[in-house]
C-alpha positions as CSV (number, residue, x, y, z in Angstrom):
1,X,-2.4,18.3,37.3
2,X,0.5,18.8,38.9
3,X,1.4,20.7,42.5
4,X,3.0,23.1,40.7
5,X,0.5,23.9,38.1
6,X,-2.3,23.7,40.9
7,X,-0.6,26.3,43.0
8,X,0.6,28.0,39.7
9,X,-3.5,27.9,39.1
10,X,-4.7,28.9,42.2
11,X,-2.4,31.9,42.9
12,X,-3.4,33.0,39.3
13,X,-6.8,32.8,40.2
14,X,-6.8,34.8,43.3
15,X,-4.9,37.2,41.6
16,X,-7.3,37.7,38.9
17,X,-10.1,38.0,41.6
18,X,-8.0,40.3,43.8
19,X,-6.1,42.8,42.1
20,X,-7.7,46.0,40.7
21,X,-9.5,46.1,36.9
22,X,-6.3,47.6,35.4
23,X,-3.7,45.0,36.5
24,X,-6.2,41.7,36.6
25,X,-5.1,41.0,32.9
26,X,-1.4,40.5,34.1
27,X,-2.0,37.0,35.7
28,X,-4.6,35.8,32.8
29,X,-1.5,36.4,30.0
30,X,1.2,34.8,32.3
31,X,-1.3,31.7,32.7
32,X,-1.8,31.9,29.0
33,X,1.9,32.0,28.3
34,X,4.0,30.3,31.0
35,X,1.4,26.9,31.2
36,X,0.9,24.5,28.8
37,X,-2.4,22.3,27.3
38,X,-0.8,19.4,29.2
39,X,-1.6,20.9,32.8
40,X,-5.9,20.9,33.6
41,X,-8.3,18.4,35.1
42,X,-10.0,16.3,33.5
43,X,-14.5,16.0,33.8
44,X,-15.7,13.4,32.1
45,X,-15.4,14.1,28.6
46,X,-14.2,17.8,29.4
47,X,-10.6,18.8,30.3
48,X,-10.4,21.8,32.0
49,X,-6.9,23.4,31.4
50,X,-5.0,25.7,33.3
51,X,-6.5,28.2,30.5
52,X,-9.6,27.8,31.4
53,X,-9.9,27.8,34.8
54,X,-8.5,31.1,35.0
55,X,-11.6,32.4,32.8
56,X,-14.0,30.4,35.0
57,X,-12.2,32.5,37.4
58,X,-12.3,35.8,35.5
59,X,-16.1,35.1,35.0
60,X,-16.3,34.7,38.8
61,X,-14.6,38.1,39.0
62,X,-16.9,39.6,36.9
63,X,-20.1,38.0,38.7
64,X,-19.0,39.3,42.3
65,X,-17.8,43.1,41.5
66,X,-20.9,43.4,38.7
67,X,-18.3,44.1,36.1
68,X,-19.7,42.7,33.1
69,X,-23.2,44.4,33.5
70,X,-21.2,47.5,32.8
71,X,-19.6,46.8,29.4
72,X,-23.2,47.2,27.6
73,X,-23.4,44.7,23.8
74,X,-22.1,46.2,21.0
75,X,-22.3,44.6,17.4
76,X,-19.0,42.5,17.8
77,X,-20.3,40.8,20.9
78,X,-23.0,39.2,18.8
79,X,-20.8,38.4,16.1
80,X,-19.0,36.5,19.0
81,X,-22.2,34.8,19.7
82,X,-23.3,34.4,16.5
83,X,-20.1,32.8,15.5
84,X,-20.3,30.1,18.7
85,X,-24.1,29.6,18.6
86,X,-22.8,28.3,14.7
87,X,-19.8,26.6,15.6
88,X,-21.8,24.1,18.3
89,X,-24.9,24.1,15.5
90,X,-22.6,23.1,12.9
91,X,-20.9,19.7,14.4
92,X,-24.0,17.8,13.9
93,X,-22.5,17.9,10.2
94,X,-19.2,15.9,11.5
95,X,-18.7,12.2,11.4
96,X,-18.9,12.1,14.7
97,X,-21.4,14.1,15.9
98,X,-20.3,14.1,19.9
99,X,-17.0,13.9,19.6
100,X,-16.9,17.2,17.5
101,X,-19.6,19.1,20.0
102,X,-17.2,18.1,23.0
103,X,-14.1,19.8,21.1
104,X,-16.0,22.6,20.0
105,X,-17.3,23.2,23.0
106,X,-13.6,23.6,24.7
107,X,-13.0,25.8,21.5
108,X,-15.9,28.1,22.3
109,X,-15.5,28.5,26.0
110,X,-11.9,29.5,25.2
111,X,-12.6,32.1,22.8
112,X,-16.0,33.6,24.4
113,X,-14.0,33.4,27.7
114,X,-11.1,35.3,27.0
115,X,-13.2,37.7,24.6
116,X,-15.5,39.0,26.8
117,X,-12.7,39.2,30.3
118,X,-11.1,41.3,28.4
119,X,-14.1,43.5,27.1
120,X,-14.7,44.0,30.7
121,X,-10.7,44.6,31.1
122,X,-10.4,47.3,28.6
123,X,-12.9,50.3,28.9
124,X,-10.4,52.9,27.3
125,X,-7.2,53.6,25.3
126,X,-5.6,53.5,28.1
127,X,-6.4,50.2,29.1
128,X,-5.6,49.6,25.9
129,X,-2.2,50.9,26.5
130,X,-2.1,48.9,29.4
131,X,-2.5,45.3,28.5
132,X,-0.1,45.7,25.0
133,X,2.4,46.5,27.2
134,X,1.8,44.0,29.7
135,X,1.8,41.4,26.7
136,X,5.4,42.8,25.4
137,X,6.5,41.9,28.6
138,X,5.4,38.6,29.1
139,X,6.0,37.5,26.0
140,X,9.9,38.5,26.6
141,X,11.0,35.5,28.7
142,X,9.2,32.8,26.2
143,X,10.7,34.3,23.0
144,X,14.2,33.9,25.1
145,X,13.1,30.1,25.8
146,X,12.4,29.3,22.2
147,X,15.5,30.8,21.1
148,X,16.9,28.4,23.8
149,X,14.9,25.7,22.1
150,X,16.5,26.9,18.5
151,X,19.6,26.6,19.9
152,X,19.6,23.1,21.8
153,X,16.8,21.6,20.4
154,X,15.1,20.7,24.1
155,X,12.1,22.6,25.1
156,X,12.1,23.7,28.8
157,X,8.1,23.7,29.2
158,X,8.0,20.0,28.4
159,X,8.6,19.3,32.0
160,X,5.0,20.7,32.7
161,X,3.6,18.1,30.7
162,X,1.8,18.8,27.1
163,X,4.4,19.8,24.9
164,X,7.2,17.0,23.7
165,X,10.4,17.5,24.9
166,X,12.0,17.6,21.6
167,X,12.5,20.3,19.5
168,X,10.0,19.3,16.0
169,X,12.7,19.4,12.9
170,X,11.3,20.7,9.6
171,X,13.2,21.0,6.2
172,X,16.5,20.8,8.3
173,X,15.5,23.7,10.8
174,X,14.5,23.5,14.4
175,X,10.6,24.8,15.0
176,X,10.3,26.1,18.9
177,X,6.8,25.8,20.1
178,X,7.5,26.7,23.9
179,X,4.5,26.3,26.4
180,X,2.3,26.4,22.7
181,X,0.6,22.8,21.3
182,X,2.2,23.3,18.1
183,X,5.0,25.3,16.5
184,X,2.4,27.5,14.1
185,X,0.2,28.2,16.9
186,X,3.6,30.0,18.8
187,X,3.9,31.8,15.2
188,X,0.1,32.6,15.5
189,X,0.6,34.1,19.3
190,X,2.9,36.1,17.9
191,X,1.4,37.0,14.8
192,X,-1.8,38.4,16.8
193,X,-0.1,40.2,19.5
194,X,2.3,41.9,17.0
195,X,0.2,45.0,15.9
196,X,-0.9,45.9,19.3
197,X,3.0,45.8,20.2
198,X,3.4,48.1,17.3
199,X,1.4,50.7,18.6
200,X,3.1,51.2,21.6
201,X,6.4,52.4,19.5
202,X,5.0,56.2,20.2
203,X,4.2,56.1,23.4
204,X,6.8,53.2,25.3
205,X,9.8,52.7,23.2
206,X,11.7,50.5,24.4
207,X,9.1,48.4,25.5
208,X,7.8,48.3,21.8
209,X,11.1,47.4,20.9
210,X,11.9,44.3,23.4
211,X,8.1,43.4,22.4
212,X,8.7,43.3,18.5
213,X,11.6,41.6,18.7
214,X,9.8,38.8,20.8
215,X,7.4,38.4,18.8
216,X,9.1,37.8,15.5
């Protein structure tokens, strides 16, 4: 890791532990956004990323201030489960037994992680609100990059490590990743955060606006 992912890290982290319920999202979707794969340290066989030692330290947050004992379980929290408890089970079909539990286990931590931080983040519509707007915003300055990629076929996040600095070239047309492991999963980010971007047209305008257009 870097020195300026590791302060990038820890001032993330102290701002997720720090700041109030309704603005500790903010630094979780920078890190999620603004650092790429290539930045983490590595345990063994595990690689924590920037990623996910912000939700070690959102679970930390939630530990300390007793947050998470107030978000009850609902039936989509055990689908989550459900769904993990099967992903791990279901590498003992692979090839390679270990190496598949060791990836899936990075892919289960991620998505249980985030999933449940932000079940604790979001108790109403107006948190709601809250975090789609906060997600319009940051994902303003890395639609600008990629249109910077489009245009000179160099991607400025390569010089955190993790992402190539070249600009992949498909069918004669320049695909921008940005701080993203792969060009679809940037269309995916995109994709996902789109409808919740959406709904803020009634509500914040122009924010909905500047949103919509970064994600498409």
């Amino acid at each position: 890791m870097s020195g300026f992912a590791a302060i990038f890290a820890i001032v993330s982290a102290i701002l997720i532990l720090a700041l109030p319920r309704r603005w500790a999202p903010l630094p979780f979707l920078i890190g999620i956004c603004y650092m790429t794969l290539g930045q983490g340290i590595a345990l063994g066989p595990f690689n924590f990323t920037v990623i996910r030692l912000l939700i070690l330290a959102g679970a930390a947050r939630l530990l300390i201030r007793g947050e998470f004992t107030s978000i009850g379980f609902n039936t989509m929290d055990r689908i989550a489960i459900a769904w993990a408890v099967w992903t791990l089970f279901s590498s003992y079909f692979h090839a390679e037994p270990r190496e598949a539990l060791i990836f899936r286990m990075g892919v289960t931590f991620n998505a249980l992680g985030v999933y449940f931080l932000f079940r604790s983040f979001i108790k109403s519509q107006e948190d709601a609100v809250r975090v789609a707007v906060m997600a319009a915003i940051v994902l303003i300055p890395v639609a600008a990059e990629m249109l910077s990629e489009k245009a000179t076929g160099r991607n400025a996040f390569a010089l955190l490590g993790g992402v190539p600095p070249e600009v992949v070239e498909r069918n004669g047309k320049l695909r921008a990743q940005g701080p993203f492991a792969h060009p679809i999963l940037a269309g995916t980010v995109g994709a996902v955060c789109l409808p919740f971007i959406v709904g803020l047209w009634a509500s914040h305008r122009k924010i909905a606006i500047a949103g919509i257009t970064a994600c498409v």
